[in-house]
C-alpha positions in Angstrom: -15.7 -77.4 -14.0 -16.1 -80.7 -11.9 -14.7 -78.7 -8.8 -17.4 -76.5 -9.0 -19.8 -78.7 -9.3 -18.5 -80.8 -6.2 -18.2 -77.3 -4.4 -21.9 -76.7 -5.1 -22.9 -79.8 -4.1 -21.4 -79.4 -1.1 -22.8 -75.7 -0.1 -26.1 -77.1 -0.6 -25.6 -80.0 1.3 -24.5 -77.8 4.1 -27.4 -75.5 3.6 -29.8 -78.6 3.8 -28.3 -79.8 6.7 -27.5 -76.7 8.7 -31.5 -76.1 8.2 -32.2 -79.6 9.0 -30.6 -79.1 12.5 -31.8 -76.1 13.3 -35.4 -77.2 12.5 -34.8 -80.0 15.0 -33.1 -78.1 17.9 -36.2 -74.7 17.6 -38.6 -78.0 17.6 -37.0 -79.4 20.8 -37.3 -75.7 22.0 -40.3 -74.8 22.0 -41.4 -78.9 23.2 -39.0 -77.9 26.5 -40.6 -74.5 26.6 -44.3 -76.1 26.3 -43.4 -78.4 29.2 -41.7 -76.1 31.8 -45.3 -73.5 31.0 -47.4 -76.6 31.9 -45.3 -77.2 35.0 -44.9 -73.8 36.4 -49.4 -73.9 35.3 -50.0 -77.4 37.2 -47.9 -76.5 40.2 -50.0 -74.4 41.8 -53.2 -76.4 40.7 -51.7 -79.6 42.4 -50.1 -77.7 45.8 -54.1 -75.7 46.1 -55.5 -79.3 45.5 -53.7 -81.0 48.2 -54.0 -77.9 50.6 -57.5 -78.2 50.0 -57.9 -82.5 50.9 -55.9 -82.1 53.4 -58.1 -79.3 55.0 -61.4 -81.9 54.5 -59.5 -84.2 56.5 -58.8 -82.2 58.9 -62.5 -80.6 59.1 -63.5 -84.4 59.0 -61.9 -85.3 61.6 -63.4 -82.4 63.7 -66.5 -83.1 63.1 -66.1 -87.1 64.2 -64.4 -85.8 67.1 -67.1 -83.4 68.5 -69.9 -86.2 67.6 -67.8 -88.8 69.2 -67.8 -86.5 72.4 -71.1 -85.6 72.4 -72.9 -89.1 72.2 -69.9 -90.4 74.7 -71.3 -90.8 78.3 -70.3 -88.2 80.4 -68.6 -89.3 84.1 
């Protein structure tokens, strides 16, 4: 009788901690999946974003360049 007890006891303890860790490990699965989606979202966003300042720049520095050379005396 106190064997079975002791064996149910330990089953459930299993159980409770076989659940336990699979709770964690789905949890840290979809937290990884979560990240890699905002990553693969933000990419993009950041590589348009600095495409996009570095063609102001550029367009800037045009525009000095052409006022520069038309206020400049000519020889």
């Amino acid at each position: 009788m106190a064997n079975e007890t002791n064996n149910d006891l330990s089953a459930a303890l299993s159980n409770f901690l076989h659940a336990g860790s699979t709770l964690v490990q789905q949890s840290l699965g979809l937290v990884s999946d979560t990240v890699k989606g905002a990553v693969q979202v933000i990419e993009p966003l950041g590589k348009t974003a600095i495409d996009l300042i570095g063609s102001g720049i550029n367009t800037i520095g045009s525009v000095v360049q052409n006022v520069t050379s038309a206020i400049s005396p000519k020889k």
